[in-house]
N, C-alpha and C positions, 0 to 999 in steps of 0.2 A: 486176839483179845476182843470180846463183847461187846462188855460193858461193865459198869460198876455194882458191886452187890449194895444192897442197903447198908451193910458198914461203909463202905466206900471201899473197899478191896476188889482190885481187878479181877475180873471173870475171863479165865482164858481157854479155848475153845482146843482141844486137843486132837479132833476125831482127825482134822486135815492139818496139819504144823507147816505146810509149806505153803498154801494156799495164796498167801498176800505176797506179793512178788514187786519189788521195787522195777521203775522204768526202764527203758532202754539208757546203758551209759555211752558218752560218745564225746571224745577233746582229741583233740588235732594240737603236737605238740611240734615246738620249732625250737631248733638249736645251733649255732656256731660254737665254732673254737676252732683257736690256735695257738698252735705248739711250739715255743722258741726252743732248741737244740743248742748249749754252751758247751764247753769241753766238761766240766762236771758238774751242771745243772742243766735242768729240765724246769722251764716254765710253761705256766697254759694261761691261756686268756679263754673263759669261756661265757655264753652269752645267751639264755636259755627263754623262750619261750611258752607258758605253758596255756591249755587253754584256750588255743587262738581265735576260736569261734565264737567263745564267750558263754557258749555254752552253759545253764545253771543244772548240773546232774544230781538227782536225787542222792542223798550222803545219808540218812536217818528217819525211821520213820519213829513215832513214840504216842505214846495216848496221852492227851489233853483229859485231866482231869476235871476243869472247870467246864468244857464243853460236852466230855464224854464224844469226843469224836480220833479217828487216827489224825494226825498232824507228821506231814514230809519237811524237812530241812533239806537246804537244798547246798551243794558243794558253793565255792568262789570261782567267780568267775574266770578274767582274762587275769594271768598273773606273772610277771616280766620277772626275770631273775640276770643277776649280773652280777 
């Protein structure tokens, strides 16, 4: 995408469609768990890690209308699960 035509309707560039390429993605994930064994149940206890790095990996990119520029949103960072 461009930029805005004088209606304000996005101009989008066809000749290359792959051209704009989001960053390098990169999370370092960490997890436990255990398994209790009853005569007819099975429990788990599990304890999950995600993002250990903290990492902020690009998730979206989109056009800002009021600036007319690309704008990247970025994923969440460190996120603990239990």
């Amino acid at each position: 995408m461009q930029a805005l035509s004088a209606e304000g309707n996005a101009v989008y560039e066809g000749s290359n469609p792959f051209a704009l390429r989001a960053g390098a993605y990169y999370r370092f994930d960490l997890g436990l768990s255990y398994r209790f064994n009853r005569k007819k149940t099975t429990h788990s206890i599990m304890f999950d890690i995600q993002n250990v790095t903290n990492r902020l990996n690009p998730s979206e990119t989109y056009f800002e209308d009021k600036t007319n520029t690309l704008e990247t949103e970025t994923s969440s960072g460190f996120f603990p699960f239990l």
